[in-house]
C-alpha positions as CSV (number, residue, x, y, z in Angstrom):
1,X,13.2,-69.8,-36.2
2,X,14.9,-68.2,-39.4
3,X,18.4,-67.0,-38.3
4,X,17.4,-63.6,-40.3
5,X,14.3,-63.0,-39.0
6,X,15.7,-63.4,-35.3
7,X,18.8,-61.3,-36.4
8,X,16.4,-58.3,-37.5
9,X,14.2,-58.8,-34.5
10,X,17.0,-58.3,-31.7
11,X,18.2,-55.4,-33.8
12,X,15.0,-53.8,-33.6
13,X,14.8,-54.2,-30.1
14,X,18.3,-53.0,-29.4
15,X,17.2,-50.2,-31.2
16,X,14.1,-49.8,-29.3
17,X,16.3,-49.7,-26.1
18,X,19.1,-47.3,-26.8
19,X,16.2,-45.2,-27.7
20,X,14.1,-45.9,-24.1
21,X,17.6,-44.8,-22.6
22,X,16.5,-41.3,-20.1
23,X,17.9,-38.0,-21.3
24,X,18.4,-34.9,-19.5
25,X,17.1,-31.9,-20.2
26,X,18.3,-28.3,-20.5
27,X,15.9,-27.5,-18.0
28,X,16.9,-30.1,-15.5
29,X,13.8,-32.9,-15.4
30,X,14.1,-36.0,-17.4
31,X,11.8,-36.4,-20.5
32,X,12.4,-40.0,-22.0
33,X,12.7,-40.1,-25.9
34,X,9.6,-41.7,-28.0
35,X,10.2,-44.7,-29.6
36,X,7.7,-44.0,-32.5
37,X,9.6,-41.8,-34.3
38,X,10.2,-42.2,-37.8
39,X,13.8,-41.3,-36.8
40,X,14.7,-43.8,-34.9
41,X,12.3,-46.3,-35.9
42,X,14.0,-48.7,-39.3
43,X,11.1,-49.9,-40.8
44,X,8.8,-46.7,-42.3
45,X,5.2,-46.2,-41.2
46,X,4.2,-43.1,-43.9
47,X,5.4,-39.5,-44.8
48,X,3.0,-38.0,-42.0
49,X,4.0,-38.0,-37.7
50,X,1.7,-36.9,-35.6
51,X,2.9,-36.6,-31.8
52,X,0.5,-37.8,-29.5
53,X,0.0,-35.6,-26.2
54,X,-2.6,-37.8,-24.3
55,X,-1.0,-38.2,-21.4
56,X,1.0,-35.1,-20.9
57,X,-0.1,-33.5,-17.7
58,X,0.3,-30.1,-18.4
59,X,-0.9,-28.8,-15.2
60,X,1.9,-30.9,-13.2
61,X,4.3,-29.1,-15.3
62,X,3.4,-25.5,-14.8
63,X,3.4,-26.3,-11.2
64,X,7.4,-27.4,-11.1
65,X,8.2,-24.9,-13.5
66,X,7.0,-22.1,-11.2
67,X,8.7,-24.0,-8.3
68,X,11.9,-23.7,-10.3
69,X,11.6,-20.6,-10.8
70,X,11.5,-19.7,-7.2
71,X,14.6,-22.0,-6.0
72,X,16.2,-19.9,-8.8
73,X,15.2,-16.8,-7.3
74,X,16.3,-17.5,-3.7
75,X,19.6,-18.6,-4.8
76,X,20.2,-15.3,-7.2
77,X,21.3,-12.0,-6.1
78,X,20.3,-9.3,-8.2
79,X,20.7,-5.3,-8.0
80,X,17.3,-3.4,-6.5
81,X,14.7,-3.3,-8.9
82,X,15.7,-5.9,-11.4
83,X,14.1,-9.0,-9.4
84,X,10.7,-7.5,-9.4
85,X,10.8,-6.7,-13.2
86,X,12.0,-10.3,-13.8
87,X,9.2,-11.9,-11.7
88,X,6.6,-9.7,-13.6
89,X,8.1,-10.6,-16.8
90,X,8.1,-14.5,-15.7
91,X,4.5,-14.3,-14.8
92,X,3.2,-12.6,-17.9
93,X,5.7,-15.3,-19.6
94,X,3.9,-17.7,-17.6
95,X,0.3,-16.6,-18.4
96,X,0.9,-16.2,-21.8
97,X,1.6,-20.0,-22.0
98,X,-1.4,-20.8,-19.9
99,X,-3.4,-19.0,-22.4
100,X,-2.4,-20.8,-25.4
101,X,-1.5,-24.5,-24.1
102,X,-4.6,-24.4,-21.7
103,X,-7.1,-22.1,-22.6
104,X,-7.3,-20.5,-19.3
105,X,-8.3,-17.1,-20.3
106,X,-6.1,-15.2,-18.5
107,X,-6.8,-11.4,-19.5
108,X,-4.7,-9.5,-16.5
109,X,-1.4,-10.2,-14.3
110,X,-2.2,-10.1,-10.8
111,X,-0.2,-8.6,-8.2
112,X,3.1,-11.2,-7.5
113,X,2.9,-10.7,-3.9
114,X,-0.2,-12.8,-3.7
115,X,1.2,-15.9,-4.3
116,X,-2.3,-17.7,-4.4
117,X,-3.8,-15.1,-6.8
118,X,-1.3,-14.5,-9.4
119,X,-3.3,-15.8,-12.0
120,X,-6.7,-15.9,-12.4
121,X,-8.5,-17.3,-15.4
122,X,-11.8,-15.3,-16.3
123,X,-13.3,-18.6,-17.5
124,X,-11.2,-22.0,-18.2
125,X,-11.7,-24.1,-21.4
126,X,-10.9,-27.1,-21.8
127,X,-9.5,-28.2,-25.4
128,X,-6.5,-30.0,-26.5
129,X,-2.9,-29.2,-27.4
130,X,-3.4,-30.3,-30.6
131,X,-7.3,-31.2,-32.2
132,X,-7.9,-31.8,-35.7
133,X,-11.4,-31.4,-37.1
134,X,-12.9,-31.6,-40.3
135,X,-15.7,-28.9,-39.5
136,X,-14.5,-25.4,-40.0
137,X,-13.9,-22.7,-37.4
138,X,-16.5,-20.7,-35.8
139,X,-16.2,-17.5,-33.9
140,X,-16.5,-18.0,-30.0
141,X,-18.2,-15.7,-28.1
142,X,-16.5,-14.4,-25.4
143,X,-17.1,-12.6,-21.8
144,X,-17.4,-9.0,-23.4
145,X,-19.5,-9.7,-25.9
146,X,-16.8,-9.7,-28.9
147,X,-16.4,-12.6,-31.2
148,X,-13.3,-14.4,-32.2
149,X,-12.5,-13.9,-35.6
150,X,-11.7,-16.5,-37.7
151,X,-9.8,-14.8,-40.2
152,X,-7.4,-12.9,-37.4
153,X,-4.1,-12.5,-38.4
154,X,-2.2,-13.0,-34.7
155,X,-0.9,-16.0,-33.6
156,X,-2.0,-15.5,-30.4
157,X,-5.6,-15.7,-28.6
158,X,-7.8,-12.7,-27.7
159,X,-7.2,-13.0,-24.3
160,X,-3.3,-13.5,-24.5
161,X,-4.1,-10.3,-26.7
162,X,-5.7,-8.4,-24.0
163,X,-2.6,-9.6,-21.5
164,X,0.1,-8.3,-23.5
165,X,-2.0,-5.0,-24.3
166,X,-3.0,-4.7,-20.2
167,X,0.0,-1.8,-19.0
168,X,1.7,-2.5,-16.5
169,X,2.2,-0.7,-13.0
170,X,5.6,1.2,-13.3
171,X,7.6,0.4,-10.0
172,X,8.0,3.3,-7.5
173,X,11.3,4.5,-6.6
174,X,12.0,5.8,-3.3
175,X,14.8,7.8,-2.6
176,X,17.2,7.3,0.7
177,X,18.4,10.2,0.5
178,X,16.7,13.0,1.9
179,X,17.0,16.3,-0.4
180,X,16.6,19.0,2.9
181,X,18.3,18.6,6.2
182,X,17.6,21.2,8.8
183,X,19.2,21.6,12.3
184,X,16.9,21.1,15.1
185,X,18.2,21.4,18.4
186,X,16.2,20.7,21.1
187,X,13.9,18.5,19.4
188,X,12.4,16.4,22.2
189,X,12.7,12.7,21.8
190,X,9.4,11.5,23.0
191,X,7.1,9.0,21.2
192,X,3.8,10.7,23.4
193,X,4.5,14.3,21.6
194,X,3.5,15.8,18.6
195,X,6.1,18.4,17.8
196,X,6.0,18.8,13.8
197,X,3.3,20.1,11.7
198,X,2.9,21.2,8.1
199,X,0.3,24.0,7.4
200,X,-1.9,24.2,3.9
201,X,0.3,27.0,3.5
202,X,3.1,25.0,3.2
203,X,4.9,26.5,6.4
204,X,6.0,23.9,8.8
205,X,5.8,24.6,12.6
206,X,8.5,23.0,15.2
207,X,8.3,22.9,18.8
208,X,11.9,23.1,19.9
209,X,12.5,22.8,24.0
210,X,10.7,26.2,24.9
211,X,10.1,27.8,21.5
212,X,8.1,27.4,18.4
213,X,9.8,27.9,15.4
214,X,8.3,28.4,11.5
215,X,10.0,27.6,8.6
216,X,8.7,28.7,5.3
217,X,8.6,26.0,2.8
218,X,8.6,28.7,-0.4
219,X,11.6,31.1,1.0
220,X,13.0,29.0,3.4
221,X,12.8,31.7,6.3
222,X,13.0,30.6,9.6
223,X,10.8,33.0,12.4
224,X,10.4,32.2,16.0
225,X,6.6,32.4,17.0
226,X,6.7,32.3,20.6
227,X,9.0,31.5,23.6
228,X,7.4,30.3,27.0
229,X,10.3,29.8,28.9
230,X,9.8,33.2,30.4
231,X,6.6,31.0,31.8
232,X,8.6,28.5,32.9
233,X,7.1,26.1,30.7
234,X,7.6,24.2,27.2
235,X,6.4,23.1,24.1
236,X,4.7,19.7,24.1
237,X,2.4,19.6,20.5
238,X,1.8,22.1,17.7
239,X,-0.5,21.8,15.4
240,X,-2.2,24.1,12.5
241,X,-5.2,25.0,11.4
242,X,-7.1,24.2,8.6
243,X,-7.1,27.4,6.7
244,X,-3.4,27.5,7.9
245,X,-3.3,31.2,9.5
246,X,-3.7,29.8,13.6
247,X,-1.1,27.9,15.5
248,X,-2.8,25.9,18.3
249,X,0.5,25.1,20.9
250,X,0.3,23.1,23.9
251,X,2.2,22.7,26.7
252,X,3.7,21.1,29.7
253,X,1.8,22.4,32.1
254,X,-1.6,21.6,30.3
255,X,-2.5,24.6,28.4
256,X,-3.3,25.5,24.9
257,X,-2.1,28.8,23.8
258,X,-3.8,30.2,20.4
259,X,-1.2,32.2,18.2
260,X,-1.6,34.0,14.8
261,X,1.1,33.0,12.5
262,X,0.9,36.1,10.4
263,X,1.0,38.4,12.9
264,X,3.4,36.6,15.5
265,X,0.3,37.5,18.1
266,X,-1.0,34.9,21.1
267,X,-4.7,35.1,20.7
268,X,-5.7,33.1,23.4
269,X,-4.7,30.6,26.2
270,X,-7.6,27.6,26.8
271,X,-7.1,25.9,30.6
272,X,-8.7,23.0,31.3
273,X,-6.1,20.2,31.6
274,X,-3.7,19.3,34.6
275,X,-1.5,17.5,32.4
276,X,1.1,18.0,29.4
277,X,-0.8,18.2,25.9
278,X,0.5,15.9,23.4
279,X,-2.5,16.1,20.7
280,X,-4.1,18.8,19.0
281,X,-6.9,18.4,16.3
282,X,-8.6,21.2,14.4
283,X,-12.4,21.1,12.8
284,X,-13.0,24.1,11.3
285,X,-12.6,26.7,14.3
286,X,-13.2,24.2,17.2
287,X,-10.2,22.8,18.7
288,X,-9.8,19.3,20.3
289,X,-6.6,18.7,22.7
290,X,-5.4,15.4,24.5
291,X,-3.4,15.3,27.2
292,X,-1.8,12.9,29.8
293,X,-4.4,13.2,32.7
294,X,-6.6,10.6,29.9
295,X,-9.4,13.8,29.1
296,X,-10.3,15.1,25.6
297,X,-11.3,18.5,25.9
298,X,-13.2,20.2,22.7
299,X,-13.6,24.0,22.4
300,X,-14.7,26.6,20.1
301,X,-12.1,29.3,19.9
302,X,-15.1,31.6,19.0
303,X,-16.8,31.2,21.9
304,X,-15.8,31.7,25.8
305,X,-14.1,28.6,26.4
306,X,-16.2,27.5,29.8
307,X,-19.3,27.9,27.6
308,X,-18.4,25.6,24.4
309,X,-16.3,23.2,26.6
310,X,-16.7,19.4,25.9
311,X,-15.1,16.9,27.9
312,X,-14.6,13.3,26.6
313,X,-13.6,10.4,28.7
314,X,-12.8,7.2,27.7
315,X,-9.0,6.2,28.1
316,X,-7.6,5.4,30.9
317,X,-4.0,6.4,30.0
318,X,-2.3,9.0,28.1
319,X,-4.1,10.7,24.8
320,X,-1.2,10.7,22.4
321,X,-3.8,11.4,18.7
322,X,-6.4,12.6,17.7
323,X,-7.9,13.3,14.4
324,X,-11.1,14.7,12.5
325,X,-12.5,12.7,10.0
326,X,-12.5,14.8,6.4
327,X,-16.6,15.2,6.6
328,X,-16.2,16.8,10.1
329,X,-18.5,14.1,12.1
330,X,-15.9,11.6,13.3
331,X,-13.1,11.8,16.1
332,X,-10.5,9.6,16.3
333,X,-8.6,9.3,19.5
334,X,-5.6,6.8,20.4
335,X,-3.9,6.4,23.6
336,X,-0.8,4.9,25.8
337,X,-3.7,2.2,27.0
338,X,-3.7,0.8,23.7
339,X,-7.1,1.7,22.4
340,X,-8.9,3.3,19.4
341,X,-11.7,5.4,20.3
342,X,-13.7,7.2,17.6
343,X,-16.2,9.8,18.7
344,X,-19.4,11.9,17.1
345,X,-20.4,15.1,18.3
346,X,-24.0,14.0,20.2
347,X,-22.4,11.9,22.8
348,X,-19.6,12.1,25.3
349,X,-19.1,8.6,25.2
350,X,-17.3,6.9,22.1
351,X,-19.1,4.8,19.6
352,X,-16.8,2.7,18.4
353,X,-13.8,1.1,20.6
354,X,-10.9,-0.9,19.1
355,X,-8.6,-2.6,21.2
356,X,-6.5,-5.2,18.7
357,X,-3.4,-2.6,18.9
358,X,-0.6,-4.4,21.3
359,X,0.9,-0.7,22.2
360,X,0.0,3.1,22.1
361,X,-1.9,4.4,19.5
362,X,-0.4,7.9,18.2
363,X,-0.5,7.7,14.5
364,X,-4.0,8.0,13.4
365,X,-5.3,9.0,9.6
366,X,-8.7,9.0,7.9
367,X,-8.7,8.2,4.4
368,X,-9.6,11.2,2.1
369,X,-10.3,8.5,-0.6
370,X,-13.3,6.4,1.0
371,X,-15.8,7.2,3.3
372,X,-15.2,5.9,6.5
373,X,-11.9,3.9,6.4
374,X,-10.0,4.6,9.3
375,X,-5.9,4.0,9.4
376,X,-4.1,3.8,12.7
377,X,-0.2,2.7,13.7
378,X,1.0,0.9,17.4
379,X,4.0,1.3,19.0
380,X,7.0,-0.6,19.5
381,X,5.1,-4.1,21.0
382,X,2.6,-3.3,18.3
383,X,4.4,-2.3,15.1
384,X,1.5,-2.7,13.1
385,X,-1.1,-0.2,10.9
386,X,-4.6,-1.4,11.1
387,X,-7.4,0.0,8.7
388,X,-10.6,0.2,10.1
389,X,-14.2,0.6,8.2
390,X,-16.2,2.9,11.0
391,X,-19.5,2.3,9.3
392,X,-19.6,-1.5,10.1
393,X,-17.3,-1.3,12.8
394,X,-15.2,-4.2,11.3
395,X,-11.2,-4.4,11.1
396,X,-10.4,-4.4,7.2
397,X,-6.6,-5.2,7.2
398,X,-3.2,-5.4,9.0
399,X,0.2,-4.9,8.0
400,X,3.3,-5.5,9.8
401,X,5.6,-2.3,9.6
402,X,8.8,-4.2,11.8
403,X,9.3,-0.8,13.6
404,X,6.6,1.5,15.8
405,X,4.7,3.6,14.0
406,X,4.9,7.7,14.6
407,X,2.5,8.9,12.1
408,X,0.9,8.3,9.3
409,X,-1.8,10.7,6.9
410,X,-3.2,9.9,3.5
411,X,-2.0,11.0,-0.1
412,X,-4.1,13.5,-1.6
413,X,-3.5,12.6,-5.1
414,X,-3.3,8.3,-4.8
415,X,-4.7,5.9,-1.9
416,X,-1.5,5.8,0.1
417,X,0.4,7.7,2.6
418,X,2.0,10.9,3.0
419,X,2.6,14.0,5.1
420,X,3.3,17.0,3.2
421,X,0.5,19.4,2.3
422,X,1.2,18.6,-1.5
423,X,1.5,15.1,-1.5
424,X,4.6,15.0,-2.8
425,X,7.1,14.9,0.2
426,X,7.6,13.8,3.6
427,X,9.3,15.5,6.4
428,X,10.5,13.6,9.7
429,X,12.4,14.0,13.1
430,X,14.2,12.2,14.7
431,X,16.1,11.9,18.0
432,X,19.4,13.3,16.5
433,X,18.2,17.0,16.5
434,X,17.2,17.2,12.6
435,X,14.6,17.8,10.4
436,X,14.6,15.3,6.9
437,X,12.5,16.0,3.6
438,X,11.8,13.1,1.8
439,X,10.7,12.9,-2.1
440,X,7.9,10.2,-1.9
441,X,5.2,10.5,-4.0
442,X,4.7,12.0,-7.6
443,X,2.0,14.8,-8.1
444,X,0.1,12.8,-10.6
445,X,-3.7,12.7,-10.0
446,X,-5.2,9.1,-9.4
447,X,-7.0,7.2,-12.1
448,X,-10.5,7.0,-10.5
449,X,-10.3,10.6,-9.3
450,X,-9.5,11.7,-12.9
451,X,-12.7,9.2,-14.9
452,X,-15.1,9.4,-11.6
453,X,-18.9,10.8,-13.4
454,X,-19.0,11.5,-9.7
455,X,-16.3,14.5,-9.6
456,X,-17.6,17.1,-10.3
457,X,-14.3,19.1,-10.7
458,X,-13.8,17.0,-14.0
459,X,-16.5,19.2,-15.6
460,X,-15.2,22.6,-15.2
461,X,-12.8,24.0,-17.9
């Protein structure tokens, strides 16, 4: 062999080998070097390089890059609020890419809690990184009916277009802090009771050892309603009216005293029960109580109440909630022996029985929103609020809370909870004697109340 030749060949393939050598990356996985580069490559092969991506598996990468992301997420501490903005903005990031390297067509962000539905293509197309074609460009039709047009001045695709157009959901802050304390001594620390209640007139009613006391949201005036310890007896539940201007009370000793708020007068006092009352419920002017010796008594405060008595029976412990359903047709009962019981008005036996709940059933709450869908919260072996649809009879959902649930009651201006008659604060007691406001929700009106054709409010000017 010619001593030249054979010198210029090994240096070519010590060349080649240097170049084959693995380098690391900034972002930690090894890419080796090509070895076709006119670079790094002696002898010259034209004034054009064209990478070739063939066998880059671009799915495989996605993959480890969202894996990296998370071991980079566990290991960081951030302040509150700044690691959810970051994972939105990785997963738009993230899309965005998906879009133009893949074609998958990604138009929206999906929520990043569900980690199996973050991001879901509308339709995936398949094309390659880099395709060269000697036929011009067409416009693609797309999902909506728009075209592609050739002549568009972004860099990006239609659909990357749409995702970086799409607004995003502003993240909620809550408040730890409650803005109103009030003193509230005597305040009974019992799970079975239902001691607080806010009226539609925004006056809240408290149930304090033998007393009932009001407390005017507007001018903060406190008045004392009614004292039964000259009865010998206390205050077990309170709770209001619809049109807000009746005070149903009960008590230890199982009655249900009827007072006017205004006018600081008892109207009426409904026996019936041998046992404390822990739950009232209003519909309209009839009056539905639930006590510990496991009966439901319903009465119309219009009417004598032997005449327009109604006795339900279907627990077998304590009844620690009740509620109407907005349309009037539906009671919902819960008790210490772990059941749901929802009721109608032509039968004294219940409908519908749920019995998934692990521990008492006191918070209860139909949804305003949707017809039919039923909330309810377990106590401390439970910890849990279930959603319910009462039409089919089928469990919709479950979510663990880590703590037993007291209460719960639906927003009036968004799908979620709330307890204030404005939907805009909560108020809570507690065993240490006090009474805490809360600023949860804003008063903004929800997005499919506000475009329904159905709403009929949206007409009126």
């Amino acid at each position: 062999m010619d001593q030249d030749y054979e010198c210029r060949l090994l240096r070519q393939i010590n060349i080649q080998n240097e170049n084959a050598t693995p380098v690391k990356a900034a972002s930690g996985v090894q890419a080796l070097a090509t070895t076709n580069s006119p670079l790094s490559s002696p002898s010259k092969h034209g004034d054009r390089f064209i990478p070739s991506r063939a066998g880059a598996n671009w799915s495989v990468n996605f993959h480890r890059i969202n894996e990296i992301e998370k071991s980079h997420n566990q290991n960081r501490k951030t302040k509150e609020g700044t690691t959810d903005s970051s994972k939105a903005d990785g997963l738009a990031y993230s899309a965005l890419l998906k879009n133009e390297l893949l074609g998958a067509g990604i138009e929206k962000v999906q929520d990043p809690q569900s980690e199996d539905r973050r991001l879901q293509p509308s339709t995936p197309v398949k094309r390659s990184l880099f395709s060269y074609s000697m036929t011009p460009k067409r416009a693609l039709p797309e999902e909506d009916g728009n075209a592609v047009s050739p002549y568009s001045l972004s860099a990006v695709s239609s659909n990357s277009q749409k995702l970086l157009r799409s607004p995003r959901k502003p993240t909620r802050k809550i408040s730890k802090i409650p803005f109103k304390v009030l003193d509230a001594p005597e305040l009974q620390d019992d799970f079975y009771l239902n001691l607080v209640d806010w009226s539609s007139l925004n006056v809240l009613s408290v149930g304090l050892g033998t007393c009932v006391y009001l407390w005017s949201a507007c001018t903060s005036q406190v008045t004392r309603l009614c004292d039964l310890s000259v009865e010998g007896d206390s205050v077990t539940s309170v709770g209001w009216s619809e049109r807000g201007n009746l005070v149903a009370v009960g008590t230890h000793k199982g009655y249900v005293q009827i007072w006017d708020a205004a006018a600081g007068k008892k109207l009426s006092m409904l026996e019936g029960h041998t046992a404390r009352v822990g739950a009232l419920a209003w519909n309209a002017d009839q009056l539905s109580s639930g006590s510990r010796d496991r009966v439901i008594l319903q009465r119309d405060i219009r009417a004598p109440p032997v005449q327009s008595e109604r006795q339900l029976q279907g627990h077998r412990q304590e009844v620690c909630g009740l509620k109407w359903s907005t349309d009037h047709q539906l009671l919902a009962s819960g008790g210490n022996d772990n059941k749901l019981l929802v009721w109608n008005h032509s039968s004294v036996l219940p409908v519908q029985q749920y019995t998934e709940h692990l521990a008492a059933v006191k918070a209860i709450a139909w949804s305003p929103h949707q017809h039919g869908l039923l909330a309810s919260g377990g106590g401390t072996a439970d910890r849990c609020i279930r959603f319910w649809n009462t039409l089919t009879g089928q469990p919709l959902q479950c979510t663990d809370t880590g703590s037993q649930v007291c209460n719960l009651a639906w927003s009036k201006h968004t799908n979620e909870l709330a307890m204030s008659p404005d939907g805009e604060a909560i108020v809570t007691g507690a065993g240490d004697e006090t009474l805490r406001f809360w600023n949860v929700f804003s008063k903004m009106r929800s997005t499919k109340e506000s475009v329904s054709v159905l709403n009929l409010f949206t007409r009126i000017r």
